[in-house]
C-alpha positions as CSV (number, residue, x, y, z in Angstrom):
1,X,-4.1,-15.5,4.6
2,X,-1.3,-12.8,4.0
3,X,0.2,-10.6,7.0
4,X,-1.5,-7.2,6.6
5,X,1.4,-4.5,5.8
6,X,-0.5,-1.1,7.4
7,X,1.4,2.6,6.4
8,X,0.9,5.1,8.4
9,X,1.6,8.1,6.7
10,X,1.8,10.6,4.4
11,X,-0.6,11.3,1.2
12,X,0.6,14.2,-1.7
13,X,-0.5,15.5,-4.5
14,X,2.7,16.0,-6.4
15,X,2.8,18.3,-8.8
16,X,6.2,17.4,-11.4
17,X,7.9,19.8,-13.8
18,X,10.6,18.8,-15.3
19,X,13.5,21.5,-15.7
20,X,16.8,21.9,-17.5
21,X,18.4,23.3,-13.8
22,X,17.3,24.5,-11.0
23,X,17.1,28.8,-11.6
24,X,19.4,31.7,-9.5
25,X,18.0,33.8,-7.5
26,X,15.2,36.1,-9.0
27,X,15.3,34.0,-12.4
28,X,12.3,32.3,-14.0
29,X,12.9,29.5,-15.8
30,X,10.6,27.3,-18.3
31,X,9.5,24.1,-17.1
32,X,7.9,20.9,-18.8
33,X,4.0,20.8,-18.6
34,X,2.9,20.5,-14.6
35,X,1.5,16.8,-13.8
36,X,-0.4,16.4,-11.3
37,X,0.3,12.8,-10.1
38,X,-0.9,11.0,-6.7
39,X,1.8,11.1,-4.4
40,X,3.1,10.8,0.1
41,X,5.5,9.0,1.0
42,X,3.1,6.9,3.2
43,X,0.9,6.1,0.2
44,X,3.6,5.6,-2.5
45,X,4.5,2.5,0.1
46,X,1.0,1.5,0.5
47,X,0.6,1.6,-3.3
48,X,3.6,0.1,-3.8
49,X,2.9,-2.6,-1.1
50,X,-0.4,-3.3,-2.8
51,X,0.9,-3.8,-6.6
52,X,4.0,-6.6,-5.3
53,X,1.2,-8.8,-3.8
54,X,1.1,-7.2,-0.4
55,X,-2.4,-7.3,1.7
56,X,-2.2,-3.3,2.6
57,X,-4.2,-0.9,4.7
58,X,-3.5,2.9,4.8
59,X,-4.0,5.2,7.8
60,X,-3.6,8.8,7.0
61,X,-5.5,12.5,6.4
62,X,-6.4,14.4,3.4
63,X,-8.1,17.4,3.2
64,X,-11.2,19.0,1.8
65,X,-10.0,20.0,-1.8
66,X,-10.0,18.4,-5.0
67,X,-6.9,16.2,-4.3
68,X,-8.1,14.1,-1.7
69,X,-10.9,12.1,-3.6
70,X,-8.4,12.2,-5.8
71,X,-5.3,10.3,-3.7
72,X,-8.1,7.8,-2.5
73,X,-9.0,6.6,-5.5
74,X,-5.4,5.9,-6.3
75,X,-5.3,3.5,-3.7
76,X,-8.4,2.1,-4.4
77,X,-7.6,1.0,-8.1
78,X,-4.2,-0.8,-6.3
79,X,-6.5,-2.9,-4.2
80,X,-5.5,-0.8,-0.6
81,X,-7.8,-0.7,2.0
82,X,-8.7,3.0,2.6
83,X,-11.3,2.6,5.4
84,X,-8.9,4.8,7.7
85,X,-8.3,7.6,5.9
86,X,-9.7,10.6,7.2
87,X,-10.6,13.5,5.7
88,X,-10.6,16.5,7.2
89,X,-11.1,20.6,6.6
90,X,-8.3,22.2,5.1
91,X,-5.5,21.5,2.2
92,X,-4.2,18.0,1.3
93,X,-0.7,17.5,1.7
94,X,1.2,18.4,-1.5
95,X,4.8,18.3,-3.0
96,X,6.6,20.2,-5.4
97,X,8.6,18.1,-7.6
98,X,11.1,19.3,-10.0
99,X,13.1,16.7,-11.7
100,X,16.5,17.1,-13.6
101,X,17.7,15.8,-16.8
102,X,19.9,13.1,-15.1
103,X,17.0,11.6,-12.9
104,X,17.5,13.2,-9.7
105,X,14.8,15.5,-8.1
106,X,13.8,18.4,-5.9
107,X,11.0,17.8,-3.5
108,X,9.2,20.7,-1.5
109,X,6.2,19.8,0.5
110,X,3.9,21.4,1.7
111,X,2.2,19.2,4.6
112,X,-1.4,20.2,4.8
113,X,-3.7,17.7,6.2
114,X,-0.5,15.4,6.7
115,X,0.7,17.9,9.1
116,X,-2.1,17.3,11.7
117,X,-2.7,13.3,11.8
118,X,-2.8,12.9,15.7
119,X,-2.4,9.7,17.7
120,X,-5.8,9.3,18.4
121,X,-6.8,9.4,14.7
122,X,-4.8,6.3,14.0
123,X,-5.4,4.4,17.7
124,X,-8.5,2.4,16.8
125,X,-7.3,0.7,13.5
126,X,-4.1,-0.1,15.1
127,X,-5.4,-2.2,18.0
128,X,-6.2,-4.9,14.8
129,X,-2.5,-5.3,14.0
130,X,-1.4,-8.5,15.2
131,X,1.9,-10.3,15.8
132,X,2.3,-11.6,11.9
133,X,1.4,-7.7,10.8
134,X,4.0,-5.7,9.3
135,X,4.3,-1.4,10.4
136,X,5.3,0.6,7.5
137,X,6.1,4.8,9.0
138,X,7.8,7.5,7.5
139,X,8.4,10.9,8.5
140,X,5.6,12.8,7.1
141,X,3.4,13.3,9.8
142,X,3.9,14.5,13.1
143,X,6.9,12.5,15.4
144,X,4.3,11.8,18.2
145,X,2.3,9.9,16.0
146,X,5.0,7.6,14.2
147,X,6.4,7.1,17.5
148,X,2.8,6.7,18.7
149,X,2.6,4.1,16.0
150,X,5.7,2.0,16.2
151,X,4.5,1.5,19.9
152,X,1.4,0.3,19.3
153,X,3.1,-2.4,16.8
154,X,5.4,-3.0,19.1
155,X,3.1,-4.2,22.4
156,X,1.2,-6.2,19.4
157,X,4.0,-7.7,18.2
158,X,4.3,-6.7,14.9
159,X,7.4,-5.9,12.7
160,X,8.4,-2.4,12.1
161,X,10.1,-0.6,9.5
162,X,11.0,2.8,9.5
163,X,12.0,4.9,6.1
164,X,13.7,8.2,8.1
165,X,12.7,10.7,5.7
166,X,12.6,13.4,4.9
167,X,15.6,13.6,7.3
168,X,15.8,14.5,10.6
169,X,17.5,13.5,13.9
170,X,15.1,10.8,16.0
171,X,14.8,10.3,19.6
172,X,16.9,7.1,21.2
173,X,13.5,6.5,22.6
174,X,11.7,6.1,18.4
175,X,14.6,4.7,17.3
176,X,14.5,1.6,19.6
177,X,11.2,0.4,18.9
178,X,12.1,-0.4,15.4
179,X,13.3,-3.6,13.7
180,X,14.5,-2.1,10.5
181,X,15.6,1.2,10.1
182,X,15.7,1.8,5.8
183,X,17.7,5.2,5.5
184,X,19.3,6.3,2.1
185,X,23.2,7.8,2.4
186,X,21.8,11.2,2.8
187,X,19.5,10.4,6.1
188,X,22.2,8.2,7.2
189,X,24.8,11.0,7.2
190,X,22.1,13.5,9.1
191,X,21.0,10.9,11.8
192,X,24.4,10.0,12.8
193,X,25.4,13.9,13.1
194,X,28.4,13.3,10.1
195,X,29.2,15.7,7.4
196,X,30.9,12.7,5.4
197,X,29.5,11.1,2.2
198,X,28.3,7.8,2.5
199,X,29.8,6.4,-0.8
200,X,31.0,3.1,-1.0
201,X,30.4,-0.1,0.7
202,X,33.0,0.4,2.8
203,X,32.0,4.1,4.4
204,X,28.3,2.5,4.3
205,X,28.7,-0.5,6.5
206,X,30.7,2.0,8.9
207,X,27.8,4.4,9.0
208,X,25.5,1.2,9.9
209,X,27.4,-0.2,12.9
210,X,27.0,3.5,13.8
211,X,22.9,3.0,13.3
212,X,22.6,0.0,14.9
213,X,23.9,1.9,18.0
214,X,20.8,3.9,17.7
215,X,18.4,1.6,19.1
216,X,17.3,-0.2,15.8
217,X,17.6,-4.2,15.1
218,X,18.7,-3.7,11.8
219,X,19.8,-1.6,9.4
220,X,19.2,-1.4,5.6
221,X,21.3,1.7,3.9
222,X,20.3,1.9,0.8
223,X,23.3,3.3,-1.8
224,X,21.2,3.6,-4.8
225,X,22.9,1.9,-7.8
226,X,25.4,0.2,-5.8
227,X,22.4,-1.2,-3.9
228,X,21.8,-1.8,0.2
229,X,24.3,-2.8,3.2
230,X,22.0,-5.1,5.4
231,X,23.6,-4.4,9.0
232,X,22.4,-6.1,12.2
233,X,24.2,-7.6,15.6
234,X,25.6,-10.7,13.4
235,X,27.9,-8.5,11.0
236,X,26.9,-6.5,7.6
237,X,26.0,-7.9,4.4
238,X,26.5,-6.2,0.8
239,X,23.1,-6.4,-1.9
240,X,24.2,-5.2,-5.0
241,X,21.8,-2.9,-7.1
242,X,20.4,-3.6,-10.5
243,X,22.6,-1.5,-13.2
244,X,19.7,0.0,-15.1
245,X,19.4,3.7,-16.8
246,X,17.9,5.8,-14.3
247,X,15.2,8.7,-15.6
248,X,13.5,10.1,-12.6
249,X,14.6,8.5,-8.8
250,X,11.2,9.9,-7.3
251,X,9.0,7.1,-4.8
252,X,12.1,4.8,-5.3
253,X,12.9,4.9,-1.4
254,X,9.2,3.9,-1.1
255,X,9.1,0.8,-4.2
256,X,12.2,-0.2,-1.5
257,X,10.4,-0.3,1.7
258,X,6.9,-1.8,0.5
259,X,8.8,-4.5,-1.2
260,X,11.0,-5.1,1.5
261,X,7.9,-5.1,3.6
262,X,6.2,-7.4,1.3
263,X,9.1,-9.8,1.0
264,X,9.6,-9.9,4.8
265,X,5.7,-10.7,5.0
266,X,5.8,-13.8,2.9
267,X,8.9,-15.0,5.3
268,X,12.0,-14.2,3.1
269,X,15.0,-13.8,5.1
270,X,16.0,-9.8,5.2
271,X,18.4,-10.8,2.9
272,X,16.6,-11.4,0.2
273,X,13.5,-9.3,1.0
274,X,16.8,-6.6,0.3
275,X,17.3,-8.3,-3.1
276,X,13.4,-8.2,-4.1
277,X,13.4,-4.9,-2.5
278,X,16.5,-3.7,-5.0
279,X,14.8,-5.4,-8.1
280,X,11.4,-3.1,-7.8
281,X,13.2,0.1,-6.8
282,X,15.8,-0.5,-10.0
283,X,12.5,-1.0,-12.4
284,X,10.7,2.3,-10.6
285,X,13.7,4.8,-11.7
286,X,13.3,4.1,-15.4
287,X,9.6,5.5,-15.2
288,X,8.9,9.4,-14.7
289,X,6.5,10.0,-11.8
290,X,5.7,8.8,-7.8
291,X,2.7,6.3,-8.0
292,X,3.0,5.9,-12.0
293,X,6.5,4.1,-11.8
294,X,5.7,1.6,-9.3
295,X,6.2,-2.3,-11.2
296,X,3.9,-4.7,-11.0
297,X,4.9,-8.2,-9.1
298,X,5.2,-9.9,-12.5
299,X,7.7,-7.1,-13.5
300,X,10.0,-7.9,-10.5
301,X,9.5,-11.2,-10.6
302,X,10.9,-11.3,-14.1
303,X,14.3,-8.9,-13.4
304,X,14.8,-11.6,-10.7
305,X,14.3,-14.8,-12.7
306,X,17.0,-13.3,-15.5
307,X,19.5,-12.1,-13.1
């Protein structure tokens, strides 16, 4: 049987307009029609995890409004187990997405039911992870209970990856109970303190030898196009990205980390987990949307055979 891959995490609503540019102060500006897709960075992984093959459970919140049947079902209809997902009184987690015409987007979240996921909401299902079981955490929900997390997987044995976003600076204490640490230039720059951008190969494999120093095993800095620098105690390695035409860059972190995740589960070397990892995220920025953009397995499988 497969290694389970459990997310703790984050589920959004997103709601996407797409805009020309973002307005000044005190100007209204038209947008495109408002989607209303499912969204979180925790559940974009699991979602993610779920479509490339991975055996996935979620543990998370939502609230008591429309969107949290709603985010549920999502999963559901990828094959992840939602068993652990509470739901509780209040709003469900959203996020305000506003995309531009080259791709990139605006996020604004608001964290609602996220915002309140406590340790002991999530201590019971972890106690099943065992040593061939793979962490997935973001920075969603409260620090306590990622750190809270990556403990847990840690006594058990388990791998963990951390994606470091949204940004923010971490604790030595969090930082050294993970085995890969996924940040993209931006959250690079922020956790090592630096004002400099990360981008080139070169100023990327500095900025990981920096990481490492952190506390984490490895480091995987993701440079979008250009790809990932794969930095551990042996040296740093260069994955080059998959030149394709980008429309919309939302959930692409997440595609990364569940694939990596997945790849790492079915015993690729980090390597090429980072190559697999690079294939899905390259086909996930040519599609608008979070949840909608995520490929199938056959669909990375198929980038990988031609290239």
């Amino acid at each position: 049987m497969k290694p389970r891959i459990v997310v703790v995490g984050s589920l959004n609503a997103d709601l996407v307009q797409r805009i020309d540019r973002l307005p000044r102060p005190g100007e209204t500006l038209t947008g495109s029609e408002l989607r209303i897709i499912s969204g979180g960075k925790g559940a974009n992984q699991a979602y993610a995890a779920s479509l490339l093959g991975g055996r996935v459970s979620m543990l998370g919140q939502v609230g008591s409004d429309a969107f949290g049947p709603l985010l549920i079902a999502s999963l559901e209809r990828a094959g992840v187990d939602t068993a652990n997902i509470l739901a509780i009184e209040g709003a469900t987690g959203t996020a305000g997405i506003f995309v531009l015409p080259a791709g990139e987007n605006i996020i604004i979240l608001s964290a609602g039911a996220n915002g309140t996921l406590s340790p002991a909401a999530i201590r019971e299902p972890l106690k099943t992870l065992a040593a061939d079981s793979l962490l997935l955490v973001q920075l969603e929900v409260p620090l306590a209970t990622t750190e809270f997390a990556l403990r847990m997987a840690r006594e058990r044995g388990a791998i963990t990856i951390l994606d470091p976003a949204p940004a923010q600076t971490l604790p030595a204490k969090l930082c050294a109970l993970v085995d890969y640490l996924t940040p993209n230039q931006t959250e690079a720059a922020l956790l090592l303190g630096s004002t400099e951008e990360i981008e080139s190969y070169e100023r990327a494999e500095a900025a990981a030898r920096k990481l490492l120093a952190l506390g984490p095993q490895n480091v995987i800095l993701k440079l979008g196009a250009l790809g990932v620098v794969v930095a551990n105690s042996r040296g740093c390695e260069r994955v080059p990205g998959f030149p394709v035409q980008a429309v919309d860059t939302t959930a692409a972190g997440d595609t990364f980390n569940a694939a990596f995740a997945v790849a790492l589960g079915e015993g690729k070397p980090p390597l090429a987990a980072a190559r697999f990892a690079n294939a899905a995220a390259s086909i996930s920025v040519t599609r608008p949307g979070a949840q909608s953009s995520i490929p199938q397995r056959a669909e990375v499988d198929q980038l990988l055979s031609v290239k």
